[in-house]
Kinemage of the C-alpha trace (Angstrom):
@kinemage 1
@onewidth
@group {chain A} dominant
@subgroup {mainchain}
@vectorlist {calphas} color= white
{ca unk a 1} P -36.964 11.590 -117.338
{ca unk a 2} L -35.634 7.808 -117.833
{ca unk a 3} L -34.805 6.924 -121.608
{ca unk a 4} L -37.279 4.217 -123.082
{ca unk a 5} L -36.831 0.781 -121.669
{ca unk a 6} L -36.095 -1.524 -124.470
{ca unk a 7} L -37.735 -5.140 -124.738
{ca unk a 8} L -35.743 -7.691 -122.944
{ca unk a 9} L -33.834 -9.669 -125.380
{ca unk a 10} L -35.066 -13.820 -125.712
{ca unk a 11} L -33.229 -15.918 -124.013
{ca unk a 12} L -30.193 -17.396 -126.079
{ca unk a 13} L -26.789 -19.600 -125.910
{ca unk a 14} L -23.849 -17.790 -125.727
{ca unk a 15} L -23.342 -19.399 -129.412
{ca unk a 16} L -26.444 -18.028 -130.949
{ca unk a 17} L -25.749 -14.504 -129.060
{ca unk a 18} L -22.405 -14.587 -131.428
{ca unk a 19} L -24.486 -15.493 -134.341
{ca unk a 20} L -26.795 -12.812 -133.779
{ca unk a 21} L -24.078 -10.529 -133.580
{ca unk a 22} L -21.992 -11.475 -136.200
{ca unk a 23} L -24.891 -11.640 -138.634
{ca unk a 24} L -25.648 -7.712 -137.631
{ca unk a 25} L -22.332 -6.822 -138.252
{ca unk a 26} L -21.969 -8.161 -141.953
{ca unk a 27} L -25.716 -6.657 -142.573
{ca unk a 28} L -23.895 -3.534 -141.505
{ca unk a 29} L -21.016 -3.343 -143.792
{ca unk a 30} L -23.243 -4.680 -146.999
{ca unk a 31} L -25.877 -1.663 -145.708
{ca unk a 32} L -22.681 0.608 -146.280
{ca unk a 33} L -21.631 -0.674 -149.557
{ca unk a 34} L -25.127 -0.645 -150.851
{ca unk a 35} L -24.334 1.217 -154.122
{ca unk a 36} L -27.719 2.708 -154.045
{ca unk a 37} L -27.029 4.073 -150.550
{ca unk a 38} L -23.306 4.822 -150.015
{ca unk a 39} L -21.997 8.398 -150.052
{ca unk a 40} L -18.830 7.796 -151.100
{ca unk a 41} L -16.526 5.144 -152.288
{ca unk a 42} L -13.720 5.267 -149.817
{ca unk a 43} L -16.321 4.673 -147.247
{ca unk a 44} L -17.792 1.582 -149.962
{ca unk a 45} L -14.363 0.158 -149.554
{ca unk a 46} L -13.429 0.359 -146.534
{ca unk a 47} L -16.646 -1.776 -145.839
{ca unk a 48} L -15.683 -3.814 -148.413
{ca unk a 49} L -12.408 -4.591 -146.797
{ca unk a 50} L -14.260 -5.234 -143.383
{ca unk a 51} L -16.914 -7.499 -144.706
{ca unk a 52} L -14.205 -9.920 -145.019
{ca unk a 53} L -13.304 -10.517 -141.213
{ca unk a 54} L -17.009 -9.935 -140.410
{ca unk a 55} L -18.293 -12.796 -142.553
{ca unk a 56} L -15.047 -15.075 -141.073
{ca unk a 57} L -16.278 -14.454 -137.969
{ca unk a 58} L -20.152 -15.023 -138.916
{ca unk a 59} L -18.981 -18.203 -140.551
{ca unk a 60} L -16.857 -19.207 -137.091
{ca unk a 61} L -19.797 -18.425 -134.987
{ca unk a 62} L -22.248 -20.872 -137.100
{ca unk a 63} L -18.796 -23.244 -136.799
{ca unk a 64} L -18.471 -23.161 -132.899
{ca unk a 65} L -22.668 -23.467 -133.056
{ca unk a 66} L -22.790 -26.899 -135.268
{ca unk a 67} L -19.600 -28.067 -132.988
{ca unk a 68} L -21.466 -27.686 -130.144
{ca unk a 69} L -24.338 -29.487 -131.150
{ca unk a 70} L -26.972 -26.620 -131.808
{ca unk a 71} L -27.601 -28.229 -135.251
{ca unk a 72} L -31.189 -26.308 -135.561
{ca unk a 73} L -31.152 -22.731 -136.019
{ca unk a 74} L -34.881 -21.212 -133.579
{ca unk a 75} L -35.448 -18.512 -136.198
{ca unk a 76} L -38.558 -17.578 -134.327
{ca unk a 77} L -35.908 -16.869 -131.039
{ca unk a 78} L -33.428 -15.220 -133.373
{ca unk a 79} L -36.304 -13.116 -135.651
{ca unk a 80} L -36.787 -11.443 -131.653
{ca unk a 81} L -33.574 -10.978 -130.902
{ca unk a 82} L -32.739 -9.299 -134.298
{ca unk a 83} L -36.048 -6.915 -133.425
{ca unk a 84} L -34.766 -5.816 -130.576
{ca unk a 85} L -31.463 -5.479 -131.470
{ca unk a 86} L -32.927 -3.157 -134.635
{ca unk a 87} L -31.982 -5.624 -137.181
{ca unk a 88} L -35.020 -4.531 -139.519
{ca unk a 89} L -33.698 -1.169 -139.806
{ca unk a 90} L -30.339 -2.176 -140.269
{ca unk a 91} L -31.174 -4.776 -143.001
{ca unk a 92} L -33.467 -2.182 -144.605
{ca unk a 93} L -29.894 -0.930 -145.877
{ca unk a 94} L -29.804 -3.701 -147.976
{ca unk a 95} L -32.402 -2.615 -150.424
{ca unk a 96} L -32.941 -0.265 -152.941
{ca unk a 97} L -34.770 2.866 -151.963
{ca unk a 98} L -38.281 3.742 -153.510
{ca unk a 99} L -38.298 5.369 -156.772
{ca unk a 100} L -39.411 8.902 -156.077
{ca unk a 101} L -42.880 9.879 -157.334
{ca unk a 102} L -43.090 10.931 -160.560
């Protein structure tokens, strides 16, 4: 049986493909230091200490973007790339949980 075939991502610069990326990775590391979602604080800092580099190289990707010209940002283009690239699950880290029914 072949796995699921994902959608294809949109087309995109090289430049907005490291934005994309980037962006996903600092989602990641806030997702994990989400007080109302980490386990453990040793895990909390450690992406605490990584959220650092991630967001210099978020902020050098937006950098290398502007320098090259791309001064508008195609959120429709990016919004489909992060979908397929499972960025609503991944921001969905960011928030706080439902309160539990009473």
């Amino acid at each position: 049986m072949r796995p699921p075939e994902f959608p294809p991502l949109p087309a995109l610069t090289r430049a907005e493909g490291e934005f994309i990326d980037r962006y996903l990775e600092v989602v990641d590391q806030l997702g994990r230091i989400n007080p109302a979602r980490a386990d453990d604080t040793y895990g909390a800092l450690r992406a605490a200490q990584a959220l650092a580099s991630h967001a210099a190289a978020l902020r050098d990707a937006l950098a290398l973007m502007h320098k090259r010209g791309e001064t508008q940002i195609h959120s429709a283009t990016l919004t489909r790339a992060l979908r397929v690239l499972d960025g609503e699950r991944r921001a969905g880290r960011l928030t706080v949980p439902p309160a539990p029914p009473s």
